[in-house]
DSSP file (Angstrom, degrees, kcal/mol; ACC not computed):
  #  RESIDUE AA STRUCTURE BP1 BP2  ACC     N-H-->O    O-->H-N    N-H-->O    O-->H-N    TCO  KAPPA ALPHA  PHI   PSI    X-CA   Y-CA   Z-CA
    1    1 A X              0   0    0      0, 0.0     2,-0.2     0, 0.0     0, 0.0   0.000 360.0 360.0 360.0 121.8    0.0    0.0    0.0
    2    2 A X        -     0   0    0      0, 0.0     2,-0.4     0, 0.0     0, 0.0  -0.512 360.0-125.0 -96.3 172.9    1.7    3.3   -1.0
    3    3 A X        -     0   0    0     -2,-0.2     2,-0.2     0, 0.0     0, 0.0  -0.954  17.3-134.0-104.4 113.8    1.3    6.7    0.7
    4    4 A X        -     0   0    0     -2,-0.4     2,-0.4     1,-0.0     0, 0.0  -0.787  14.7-130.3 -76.4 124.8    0.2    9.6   -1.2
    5    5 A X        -     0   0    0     -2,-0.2     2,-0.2     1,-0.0    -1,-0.0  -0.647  31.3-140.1 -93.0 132.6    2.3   12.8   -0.5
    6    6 A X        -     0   0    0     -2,-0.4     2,-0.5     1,-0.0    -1,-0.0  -0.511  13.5-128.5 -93.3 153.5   -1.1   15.7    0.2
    7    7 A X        -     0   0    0     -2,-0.2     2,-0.5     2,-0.0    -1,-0.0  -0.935  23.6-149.4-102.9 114.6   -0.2   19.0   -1.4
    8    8 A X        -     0   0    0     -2,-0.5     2,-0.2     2,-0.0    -2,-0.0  -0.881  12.0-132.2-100.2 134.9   -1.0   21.5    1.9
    9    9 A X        -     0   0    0     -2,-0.5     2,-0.4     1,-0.0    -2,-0.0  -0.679  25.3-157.7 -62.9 127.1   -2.3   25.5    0.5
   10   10 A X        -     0   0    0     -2,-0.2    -1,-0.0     4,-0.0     2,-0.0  -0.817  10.2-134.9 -92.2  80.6    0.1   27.7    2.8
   11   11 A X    >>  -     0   0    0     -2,-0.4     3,-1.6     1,-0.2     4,-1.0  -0.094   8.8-132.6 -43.6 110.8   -1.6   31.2    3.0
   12   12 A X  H 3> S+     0   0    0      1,-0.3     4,-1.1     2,-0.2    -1,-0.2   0.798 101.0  56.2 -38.0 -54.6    0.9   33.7    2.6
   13   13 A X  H 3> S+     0   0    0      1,-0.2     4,-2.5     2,-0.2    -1,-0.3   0.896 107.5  48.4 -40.3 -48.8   -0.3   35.8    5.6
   14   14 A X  H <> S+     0   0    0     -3,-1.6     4,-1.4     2,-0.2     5,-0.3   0.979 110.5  48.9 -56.6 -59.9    0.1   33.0    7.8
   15   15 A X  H  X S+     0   0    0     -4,-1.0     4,-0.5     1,-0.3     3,-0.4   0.636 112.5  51.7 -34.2 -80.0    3.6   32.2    6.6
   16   16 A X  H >< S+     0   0    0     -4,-1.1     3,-1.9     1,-0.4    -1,-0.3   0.629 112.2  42.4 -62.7 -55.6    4.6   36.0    7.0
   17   17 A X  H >< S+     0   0    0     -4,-2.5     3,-4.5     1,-0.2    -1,-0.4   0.964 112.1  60.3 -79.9 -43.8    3.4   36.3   10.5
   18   18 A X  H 3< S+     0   0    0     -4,-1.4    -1,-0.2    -3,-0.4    -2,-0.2   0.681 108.1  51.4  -8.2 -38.5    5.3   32.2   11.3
   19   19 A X  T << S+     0   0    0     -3,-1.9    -1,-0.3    -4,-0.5     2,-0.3   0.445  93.5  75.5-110.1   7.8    8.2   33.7   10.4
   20   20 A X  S <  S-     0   0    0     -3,-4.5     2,-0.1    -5,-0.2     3,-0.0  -0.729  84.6-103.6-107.6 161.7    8.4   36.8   12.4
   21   21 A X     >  -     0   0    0     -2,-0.3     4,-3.9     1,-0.1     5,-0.2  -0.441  37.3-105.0 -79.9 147.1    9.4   36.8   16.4
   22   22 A X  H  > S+     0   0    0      1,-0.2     4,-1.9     2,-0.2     5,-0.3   0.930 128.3  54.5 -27.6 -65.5    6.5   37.3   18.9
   23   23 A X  H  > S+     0   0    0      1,-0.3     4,-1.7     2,-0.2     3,-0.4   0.859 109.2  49.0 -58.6 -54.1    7.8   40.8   19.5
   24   24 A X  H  > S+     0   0    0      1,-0.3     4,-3.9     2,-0.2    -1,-0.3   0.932 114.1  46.6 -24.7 -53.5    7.5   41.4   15.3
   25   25 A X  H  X S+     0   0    0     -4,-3.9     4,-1.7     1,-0.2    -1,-0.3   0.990 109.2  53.8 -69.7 -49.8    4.1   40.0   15.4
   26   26 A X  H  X S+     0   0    0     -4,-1.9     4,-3.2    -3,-0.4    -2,-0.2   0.872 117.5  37.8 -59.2 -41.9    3.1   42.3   18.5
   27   27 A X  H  X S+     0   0    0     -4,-1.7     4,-3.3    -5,-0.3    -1,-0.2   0.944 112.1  55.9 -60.3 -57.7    4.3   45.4   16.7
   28   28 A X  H  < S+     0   0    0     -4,-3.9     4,-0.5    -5,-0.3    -2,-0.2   0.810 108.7  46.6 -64.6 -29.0    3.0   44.2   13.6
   29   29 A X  H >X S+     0   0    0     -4,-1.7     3,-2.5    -5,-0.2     4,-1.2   0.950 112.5  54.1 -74.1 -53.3   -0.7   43.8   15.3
   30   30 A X  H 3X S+     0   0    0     -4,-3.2     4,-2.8     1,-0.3    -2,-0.2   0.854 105.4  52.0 -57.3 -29.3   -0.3   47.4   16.9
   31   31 A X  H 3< S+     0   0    0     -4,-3.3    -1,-0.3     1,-0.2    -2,-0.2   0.760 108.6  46.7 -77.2  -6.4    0.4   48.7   13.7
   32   32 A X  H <> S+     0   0    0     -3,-2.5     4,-1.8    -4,-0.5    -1,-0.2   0.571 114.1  55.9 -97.4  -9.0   -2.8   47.1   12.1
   33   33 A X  H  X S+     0   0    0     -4,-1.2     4,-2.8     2,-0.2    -2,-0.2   0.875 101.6  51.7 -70.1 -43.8   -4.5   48.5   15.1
   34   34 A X  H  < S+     0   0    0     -4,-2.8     4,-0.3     1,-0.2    -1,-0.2   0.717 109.9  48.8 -62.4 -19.1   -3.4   51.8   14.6
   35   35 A X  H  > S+     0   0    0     -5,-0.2     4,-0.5     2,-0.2     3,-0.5   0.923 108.5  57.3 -99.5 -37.1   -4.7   51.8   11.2
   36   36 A X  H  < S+     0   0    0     -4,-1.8    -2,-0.2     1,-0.2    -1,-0.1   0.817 111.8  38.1   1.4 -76.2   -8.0   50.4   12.3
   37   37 A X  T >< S+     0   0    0     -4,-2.8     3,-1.0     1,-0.1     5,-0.2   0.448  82.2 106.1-100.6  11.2   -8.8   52.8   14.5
   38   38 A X  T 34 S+     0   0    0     -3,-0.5    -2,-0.1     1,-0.3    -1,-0.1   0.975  81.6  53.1 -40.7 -83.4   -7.4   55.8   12.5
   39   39 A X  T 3< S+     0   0    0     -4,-0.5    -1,-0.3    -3,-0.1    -2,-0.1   0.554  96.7 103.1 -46.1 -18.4  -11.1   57.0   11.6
   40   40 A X  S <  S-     0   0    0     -3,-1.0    -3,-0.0     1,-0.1     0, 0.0  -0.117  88.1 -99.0 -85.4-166.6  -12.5   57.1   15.2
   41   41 A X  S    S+     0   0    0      2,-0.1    -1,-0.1     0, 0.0    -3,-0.1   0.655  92.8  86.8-131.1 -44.9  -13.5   59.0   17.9
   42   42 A X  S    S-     0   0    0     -5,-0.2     2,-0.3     1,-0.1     5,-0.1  -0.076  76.0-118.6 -80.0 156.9   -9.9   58.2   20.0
   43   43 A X     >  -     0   0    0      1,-0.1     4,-0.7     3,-0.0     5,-0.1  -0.719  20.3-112.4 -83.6 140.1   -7.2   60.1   19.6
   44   44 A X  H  > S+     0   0    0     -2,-0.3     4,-2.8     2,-0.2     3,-0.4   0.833 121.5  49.6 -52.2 -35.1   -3.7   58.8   18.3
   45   45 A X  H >> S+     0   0    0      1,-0.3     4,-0.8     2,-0.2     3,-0.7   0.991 106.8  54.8 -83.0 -65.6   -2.3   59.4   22.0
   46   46 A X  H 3> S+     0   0    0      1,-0.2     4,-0.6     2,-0.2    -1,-0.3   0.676 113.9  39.2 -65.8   4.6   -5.2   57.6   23.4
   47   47 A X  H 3X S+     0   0    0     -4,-0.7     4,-1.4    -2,-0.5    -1,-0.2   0.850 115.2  51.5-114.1 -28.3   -4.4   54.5   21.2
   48   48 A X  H XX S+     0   0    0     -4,-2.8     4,-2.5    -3,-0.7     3,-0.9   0.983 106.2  54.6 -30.7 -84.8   -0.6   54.8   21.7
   49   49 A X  H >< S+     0   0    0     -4,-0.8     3,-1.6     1,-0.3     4,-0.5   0.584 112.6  53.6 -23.7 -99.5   -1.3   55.0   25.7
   50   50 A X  H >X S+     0   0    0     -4,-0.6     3,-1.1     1,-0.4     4,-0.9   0.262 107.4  42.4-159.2 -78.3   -3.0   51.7   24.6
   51   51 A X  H <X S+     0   0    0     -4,-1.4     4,-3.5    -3,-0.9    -1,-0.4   0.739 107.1  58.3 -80.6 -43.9   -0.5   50.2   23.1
   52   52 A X  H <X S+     0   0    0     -4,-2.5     4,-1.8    -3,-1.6    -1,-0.4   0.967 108.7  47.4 -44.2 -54.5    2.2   51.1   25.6
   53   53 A X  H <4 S+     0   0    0     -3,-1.1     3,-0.5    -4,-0.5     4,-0.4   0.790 114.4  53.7 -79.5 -80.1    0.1   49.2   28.7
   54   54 A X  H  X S+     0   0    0     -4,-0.9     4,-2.6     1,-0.3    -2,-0.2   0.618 115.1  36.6 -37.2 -77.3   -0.2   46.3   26.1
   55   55 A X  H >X>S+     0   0    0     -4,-3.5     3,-1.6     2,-0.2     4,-1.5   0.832 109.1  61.8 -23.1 -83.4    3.4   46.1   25.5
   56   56 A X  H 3X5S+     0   0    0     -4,-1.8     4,-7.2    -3,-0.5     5,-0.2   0.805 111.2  33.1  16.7-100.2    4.4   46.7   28.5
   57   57 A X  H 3>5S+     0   0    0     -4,-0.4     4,-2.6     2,-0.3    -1,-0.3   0.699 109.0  64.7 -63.9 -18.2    2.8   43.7   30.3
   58   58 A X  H <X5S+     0   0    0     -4,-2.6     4,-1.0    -3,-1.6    -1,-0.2   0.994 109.7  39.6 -64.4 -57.6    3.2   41.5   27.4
   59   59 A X  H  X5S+     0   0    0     -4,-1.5     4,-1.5     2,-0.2     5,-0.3   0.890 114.4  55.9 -47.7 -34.7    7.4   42.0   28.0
   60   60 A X  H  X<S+     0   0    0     -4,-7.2     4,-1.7    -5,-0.7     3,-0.4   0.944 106.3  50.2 -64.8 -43.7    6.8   41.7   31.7
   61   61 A X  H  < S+     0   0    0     -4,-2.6    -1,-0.2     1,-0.3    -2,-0.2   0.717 115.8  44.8 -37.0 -32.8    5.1   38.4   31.1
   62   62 A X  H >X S+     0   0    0     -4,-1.0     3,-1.3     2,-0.2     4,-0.9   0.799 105.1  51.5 -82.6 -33.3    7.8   37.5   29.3
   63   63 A X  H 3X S+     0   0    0     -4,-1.5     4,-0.9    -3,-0.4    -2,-0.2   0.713 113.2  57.0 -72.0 -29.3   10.7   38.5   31.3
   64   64 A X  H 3< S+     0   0    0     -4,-1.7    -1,-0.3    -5,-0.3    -2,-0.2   0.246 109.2  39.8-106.9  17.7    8.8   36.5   34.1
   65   65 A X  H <4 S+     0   0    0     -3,-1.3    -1,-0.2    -5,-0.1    -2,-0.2   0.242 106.7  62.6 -91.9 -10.4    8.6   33.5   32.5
   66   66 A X  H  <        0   0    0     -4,-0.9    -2,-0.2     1,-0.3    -3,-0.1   0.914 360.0 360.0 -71.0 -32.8   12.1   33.7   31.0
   67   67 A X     <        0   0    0     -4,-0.9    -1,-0.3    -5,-0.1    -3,-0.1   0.385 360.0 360.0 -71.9 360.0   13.5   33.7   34.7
């Protein structure tokens, strides 16, 4: 009985974000955030402020598991 090798569809997006480091990908999600939320009601510094406490605790999380 032979094995047939399955042909998998990669979506590019996924691949791009696979290949970048958490921190890449976190950046890279605040920047799709920023652009998101460009048109509303908040202000760049209130989505900035945002982004900072996100950051922020994501590296502490990290820094406290790293230990």
């Amino acid at each position: 009985m032979e094995m047939g090798v399955a042909a998998k569809r990669i979506d590019p997006e996924d691949y791009v974000l696979s290949v970048l480091s958490p921190e890449d990908r976190l950046d890279a999600a605040f920047n799709v955030a920023r652009e998101a939320f460009k048109k509303t009601k908040l202000t760049m510094k209130d989505i900035d402020k945002a982004v900072e406490s996100v950051r922020r605790k994501a590296y502490e999380e990290k820094k406290e598991s790293s230990r």
